[in-house]
N, CA, C and O atoms as a printed pandas DataFrame, in Angstrom:
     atom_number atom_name residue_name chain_id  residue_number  x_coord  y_coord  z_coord
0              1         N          UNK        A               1   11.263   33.106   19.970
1              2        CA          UNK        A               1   10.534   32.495   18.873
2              3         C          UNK        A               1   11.140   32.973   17.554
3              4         O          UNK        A               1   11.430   34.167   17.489
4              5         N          UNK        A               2   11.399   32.088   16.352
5              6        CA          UNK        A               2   11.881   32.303   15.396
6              7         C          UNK        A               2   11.022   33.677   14.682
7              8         O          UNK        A               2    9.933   34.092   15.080
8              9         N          UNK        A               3   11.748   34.187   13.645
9             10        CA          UNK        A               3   11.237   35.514   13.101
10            11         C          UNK        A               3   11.725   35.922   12.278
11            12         O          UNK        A               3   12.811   36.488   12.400
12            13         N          UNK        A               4   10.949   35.753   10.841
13            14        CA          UNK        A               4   11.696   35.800    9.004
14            15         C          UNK        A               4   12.187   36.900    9.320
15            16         O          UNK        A               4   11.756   37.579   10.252
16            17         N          UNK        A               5   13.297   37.268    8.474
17            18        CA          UNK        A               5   14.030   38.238    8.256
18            19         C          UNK        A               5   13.080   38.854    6.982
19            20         O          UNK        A               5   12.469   39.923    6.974
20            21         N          UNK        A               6   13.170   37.666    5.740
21            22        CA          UNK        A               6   12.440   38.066    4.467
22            23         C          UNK        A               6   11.287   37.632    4.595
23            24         O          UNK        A               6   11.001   37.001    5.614
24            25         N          UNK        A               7   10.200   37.895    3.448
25            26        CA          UNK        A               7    9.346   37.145    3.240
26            27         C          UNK        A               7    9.682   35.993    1.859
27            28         O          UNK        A               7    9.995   36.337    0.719
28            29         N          UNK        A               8    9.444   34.039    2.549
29            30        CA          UNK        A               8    9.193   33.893    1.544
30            31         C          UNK        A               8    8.761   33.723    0.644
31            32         O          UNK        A               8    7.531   33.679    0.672
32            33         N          UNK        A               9    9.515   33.497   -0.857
33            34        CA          UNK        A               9    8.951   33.716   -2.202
34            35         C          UNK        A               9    7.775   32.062   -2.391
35            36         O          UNK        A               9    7.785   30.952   -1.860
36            37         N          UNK        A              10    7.038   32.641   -3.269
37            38        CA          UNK        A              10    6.002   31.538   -3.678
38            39         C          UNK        A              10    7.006   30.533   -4.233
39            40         O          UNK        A              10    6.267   29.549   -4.248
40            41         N          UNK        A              11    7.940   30.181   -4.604
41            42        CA          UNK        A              11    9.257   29.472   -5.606
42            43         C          UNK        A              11    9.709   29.255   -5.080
43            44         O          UNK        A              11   10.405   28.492   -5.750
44            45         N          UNK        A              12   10.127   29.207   -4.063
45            46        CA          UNK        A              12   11.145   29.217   -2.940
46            47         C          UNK        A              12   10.326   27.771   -2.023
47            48         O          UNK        A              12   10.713   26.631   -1.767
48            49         N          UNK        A              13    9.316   28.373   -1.794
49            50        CA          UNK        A              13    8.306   27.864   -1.049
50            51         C          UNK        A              13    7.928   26.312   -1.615
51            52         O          UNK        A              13    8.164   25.218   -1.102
52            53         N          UNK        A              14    7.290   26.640   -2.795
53            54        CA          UNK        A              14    7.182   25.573   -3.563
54            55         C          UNK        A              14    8.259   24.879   -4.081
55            56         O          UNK        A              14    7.971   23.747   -4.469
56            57         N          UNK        A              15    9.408   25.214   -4.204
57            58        CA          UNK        A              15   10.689   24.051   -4.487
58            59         C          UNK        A              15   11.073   23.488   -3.005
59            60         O          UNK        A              15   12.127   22.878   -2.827
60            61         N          UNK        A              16   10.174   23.729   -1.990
61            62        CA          UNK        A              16   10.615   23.503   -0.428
62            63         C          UNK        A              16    9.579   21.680   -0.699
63            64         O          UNK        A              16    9.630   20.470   -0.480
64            65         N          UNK        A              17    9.030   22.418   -1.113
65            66        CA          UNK        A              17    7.691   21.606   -1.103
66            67         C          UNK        A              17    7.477   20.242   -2.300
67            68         O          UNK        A              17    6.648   19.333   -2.335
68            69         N          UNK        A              18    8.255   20.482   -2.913
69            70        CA          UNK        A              18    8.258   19.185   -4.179
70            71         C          UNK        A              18    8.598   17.857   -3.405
71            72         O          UNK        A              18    8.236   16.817   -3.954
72            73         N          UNK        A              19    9.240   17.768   -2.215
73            74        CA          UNK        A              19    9.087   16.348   -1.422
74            75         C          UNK        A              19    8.181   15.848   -1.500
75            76         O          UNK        A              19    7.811   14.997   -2.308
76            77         N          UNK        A              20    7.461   16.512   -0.289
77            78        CA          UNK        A              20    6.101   15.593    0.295
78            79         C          UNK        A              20    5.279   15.941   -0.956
79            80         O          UNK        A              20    4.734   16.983   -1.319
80            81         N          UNK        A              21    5.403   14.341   -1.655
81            82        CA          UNK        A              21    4.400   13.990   -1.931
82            83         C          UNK        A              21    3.482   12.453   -1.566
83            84         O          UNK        A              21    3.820   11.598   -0.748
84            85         N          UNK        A              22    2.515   12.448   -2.261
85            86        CA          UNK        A              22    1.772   11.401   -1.772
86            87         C          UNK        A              22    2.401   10.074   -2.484
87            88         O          UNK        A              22    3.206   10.573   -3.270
88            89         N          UNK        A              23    2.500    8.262   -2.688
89            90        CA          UNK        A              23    3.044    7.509   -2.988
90            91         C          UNK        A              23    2.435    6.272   -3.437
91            92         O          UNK        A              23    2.226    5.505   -2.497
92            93         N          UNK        A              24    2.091    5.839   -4.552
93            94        CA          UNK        A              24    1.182    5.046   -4.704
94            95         C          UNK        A              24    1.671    3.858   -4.526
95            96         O          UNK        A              24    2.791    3.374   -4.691
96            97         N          UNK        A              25    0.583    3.419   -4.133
97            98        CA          UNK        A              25    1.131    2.043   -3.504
98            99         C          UNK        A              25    1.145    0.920   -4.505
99           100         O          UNK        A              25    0.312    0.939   -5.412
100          101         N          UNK        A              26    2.492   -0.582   -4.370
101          102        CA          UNK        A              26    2.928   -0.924   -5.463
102          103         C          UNK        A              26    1.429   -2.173   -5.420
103          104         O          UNK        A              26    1.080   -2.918   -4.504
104          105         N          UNK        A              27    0.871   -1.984   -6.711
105          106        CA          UNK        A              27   -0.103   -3.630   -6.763
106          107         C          UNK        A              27    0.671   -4.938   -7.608
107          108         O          UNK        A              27    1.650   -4.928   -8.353
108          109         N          UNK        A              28   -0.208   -6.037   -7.151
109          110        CA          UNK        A              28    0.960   -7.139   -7.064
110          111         C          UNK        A              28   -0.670   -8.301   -7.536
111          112         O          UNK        A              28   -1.651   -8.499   -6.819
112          113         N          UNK        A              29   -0.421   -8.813   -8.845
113          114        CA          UNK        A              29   -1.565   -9.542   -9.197
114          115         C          UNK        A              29   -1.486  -11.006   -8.946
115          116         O          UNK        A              29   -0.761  -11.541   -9.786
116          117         N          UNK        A              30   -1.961  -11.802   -8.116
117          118        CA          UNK        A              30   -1.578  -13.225   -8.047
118          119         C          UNK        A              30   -1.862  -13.970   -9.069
119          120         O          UNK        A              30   -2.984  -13.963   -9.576
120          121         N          UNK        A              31   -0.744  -14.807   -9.559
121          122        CA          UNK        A              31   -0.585  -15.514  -10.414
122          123         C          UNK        A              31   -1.627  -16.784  -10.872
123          124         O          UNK        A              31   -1.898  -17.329  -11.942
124          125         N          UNK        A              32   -2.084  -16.954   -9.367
125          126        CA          UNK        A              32   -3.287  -18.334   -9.275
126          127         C          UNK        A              32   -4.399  -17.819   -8.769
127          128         O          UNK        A              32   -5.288  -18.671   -8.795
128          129         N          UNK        A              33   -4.873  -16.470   -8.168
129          130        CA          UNK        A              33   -6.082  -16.092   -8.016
130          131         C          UNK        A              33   -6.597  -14.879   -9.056
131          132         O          UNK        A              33   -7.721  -14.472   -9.352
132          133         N          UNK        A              34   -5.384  -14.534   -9.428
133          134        CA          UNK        A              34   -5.619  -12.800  -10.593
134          135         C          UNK        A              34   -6.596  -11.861   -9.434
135          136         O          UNK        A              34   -7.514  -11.057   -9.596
136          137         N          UNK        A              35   -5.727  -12.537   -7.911
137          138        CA          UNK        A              35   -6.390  -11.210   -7.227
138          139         C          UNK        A              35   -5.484   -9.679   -7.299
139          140         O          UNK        A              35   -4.257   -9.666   -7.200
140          141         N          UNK        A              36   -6.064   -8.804   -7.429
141          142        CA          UNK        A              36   -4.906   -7.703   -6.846
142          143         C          UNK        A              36   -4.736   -7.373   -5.523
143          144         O          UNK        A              36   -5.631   -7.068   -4.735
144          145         N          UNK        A              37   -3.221   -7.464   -5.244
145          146        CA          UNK        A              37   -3.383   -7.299   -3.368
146          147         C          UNK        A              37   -1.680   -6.691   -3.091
147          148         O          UNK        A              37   -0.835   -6.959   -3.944
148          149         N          UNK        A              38   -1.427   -6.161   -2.286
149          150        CA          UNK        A              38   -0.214   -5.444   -2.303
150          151         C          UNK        A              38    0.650   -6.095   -2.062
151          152         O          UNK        A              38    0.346   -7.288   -2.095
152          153         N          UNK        A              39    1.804   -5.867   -1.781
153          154        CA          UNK        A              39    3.453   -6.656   -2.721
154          155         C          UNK        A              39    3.680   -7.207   -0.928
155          156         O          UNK        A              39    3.301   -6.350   -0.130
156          157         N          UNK        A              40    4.042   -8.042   -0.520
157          158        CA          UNK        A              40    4.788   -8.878    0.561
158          159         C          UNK        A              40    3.886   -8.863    1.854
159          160         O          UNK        A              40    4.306   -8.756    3.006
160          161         N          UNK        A              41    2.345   -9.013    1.390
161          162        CA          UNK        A              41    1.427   -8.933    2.102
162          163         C          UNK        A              41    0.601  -10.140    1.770
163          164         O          UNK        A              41    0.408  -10.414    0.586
164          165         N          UNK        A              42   -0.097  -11.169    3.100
165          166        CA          UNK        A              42   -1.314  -11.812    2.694
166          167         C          UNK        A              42   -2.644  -10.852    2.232
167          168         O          UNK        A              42   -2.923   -9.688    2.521
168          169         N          UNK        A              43   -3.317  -11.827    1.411
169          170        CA          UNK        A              43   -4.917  -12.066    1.053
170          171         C          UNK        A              43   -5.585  -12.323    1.343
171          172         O          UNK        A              43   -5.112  -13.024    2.238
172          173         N          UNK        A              44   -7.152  -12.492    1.481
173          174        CA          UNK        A              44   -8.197  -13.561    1.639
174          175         C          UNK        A              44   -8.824  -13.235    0.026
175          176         O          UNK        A              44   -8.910  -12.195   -0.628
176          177         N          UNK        A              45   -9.198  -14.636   -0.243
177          178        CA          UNK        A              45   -9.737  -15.078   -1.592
178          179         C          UNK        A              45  -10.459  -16.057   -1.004
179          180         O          UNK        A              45   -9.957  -17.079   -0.536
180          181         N          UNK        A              46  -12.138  -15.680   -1.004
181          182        CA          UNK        A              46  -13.042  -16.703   -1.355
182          183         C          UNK        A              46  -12.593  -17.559   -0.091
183          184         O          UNK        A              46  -12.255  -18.713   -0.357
184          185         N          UNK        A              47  -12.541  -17.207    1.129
185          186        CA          UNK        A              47  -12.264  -18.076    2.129
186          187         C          UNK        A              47  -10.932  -18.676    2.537
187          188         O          UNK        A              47  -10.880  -19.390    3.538
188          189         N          UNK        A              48   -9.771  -18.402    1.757
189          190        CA          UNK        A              48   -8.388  -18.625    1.890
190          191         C          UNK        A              48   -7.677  -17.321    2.069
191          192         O          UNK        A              48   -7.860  -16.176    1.656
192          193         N          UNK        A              49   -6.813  -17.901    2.822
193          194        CA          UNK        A              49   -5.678  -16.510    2.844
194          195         C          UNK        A              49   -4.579  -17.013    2.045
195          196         O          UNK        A              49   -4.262  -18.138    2.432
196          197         N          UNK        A              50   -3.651  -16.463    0.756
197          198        CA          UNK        A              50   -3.011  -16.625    0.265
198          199         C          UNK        A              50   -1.377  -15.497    0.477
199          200         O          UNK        A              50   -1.310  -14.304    0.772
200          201         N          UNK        A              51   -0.750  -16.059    0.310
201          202        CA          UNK        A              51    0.345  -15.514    0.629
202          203         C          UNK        A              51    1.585  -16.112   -0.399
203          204         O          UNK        A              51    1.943  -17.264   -0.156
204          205         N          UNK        A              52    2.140  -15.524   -1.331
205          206        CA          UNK        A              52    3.094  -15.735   -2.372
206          207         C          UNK        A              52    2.248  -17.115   -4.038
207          208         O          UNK        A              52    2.987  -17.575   -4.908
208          209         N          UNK        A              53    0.993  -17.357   -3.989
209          210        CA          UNK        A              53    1.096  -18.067   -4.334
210          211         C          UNK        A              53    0.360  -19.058   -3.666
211          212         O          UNK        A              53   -0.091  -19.966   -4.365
212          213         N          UNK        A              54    0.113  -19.075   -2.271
213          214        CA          UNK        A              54    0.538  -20.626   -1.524
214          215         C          UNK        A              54   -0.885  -20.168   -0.582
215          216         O          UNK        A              54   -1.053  -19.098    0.003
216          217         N          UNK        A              55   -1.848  -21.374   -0.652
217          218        CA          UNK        A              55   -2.831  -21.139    0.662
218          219         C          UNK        A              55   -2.558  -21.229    1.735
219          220         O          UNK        A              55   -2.480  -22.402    2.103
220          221         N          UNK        A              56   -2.274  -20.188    2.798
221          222        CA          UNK        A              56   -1.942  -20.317    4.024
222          223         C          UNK        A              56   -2.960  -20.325    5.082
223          224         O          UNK        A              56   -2.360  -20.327    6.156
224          225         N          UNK        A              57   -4.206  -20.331    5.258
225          226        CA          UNK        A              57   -5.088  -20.390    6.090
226          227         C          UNK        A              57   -6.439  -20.728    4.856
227          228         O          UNK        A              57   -6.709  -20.001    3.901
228          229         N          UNK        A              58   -7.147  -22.058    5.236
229          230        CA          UNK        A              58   -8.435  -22.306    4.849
230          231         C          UNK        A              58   -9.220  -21.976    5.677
231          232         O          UNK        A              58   -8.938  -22.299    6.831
232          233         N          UNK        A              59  -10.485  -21.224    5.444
233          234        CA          UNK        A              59  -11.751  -21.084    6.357
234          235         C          UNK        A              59  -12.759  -21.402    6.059
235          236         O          UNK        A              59  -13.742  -20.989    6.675
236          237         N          UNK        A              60  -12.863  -22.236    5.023
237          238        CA          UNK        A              60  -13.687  -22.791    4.185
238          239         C          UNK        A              60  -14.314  -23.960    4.685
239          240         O          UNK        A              60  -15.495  -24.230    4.902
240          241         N          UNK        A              61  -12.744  -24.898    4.884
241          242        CA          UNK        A              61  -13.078  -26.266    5.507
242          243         C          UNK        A              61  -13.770  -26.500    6.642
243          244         O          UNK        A              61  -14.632  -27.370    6.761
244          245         N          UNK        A              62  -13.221  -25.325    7.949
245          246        CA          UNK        A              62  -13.734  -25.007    9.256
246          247         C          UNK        A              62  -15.490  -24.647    9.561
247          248         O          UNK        A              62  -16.230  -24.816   10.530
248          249         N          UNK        A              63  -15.684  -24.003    8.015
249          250        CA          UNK        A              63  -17.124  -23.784    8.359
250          251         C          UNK        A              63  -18.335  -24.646    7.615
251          252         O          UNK        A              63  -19.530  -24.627    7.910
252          253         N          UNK        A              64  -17.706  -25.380    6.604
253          254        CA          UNK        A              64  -18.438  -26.378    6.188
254          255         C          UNK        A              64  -18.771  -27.547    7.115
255          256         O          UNK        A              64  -19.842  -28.142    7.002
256          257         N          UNK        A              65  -17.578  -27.979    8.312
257          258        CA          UNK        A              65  -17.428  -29.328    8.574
258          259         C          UNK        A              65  -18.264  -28.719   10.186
259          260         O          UNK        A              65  -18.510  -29.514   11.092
């Protein structure tokens, strides 16, 4: 089993550590709903799923008719 030679330093440690960090995720406002929803991902708005712009699934029609 591994076994420090030194102990390490708090600086050491913490410049180990400036990677991991956490990453906020990018938001992406639609142009025709002013929904916010994340970047190369569908939506649902109000019974539609939107995707770039473009209604790709109505559920609106299905439950009215």
């Amino acid at each position: 089993m591994a076994h420090p030679k030194r102990k390490t330093s708090k600086t050491r440690r913490d410049k180990r550590r400036t990677h991991y960090k956490a990453v906020a995720p990018t938001i992406a406002t639609c142009p025709v709903t002013g929904e916010a929803h994340l970047y190369h991902r569908a939506y649902w708005h109000e019974g539609k799923m939107y995707y770039r712009g473009q209604v790709v699934i109505d559920k609106t029609a299905e439950v009215e008719a």
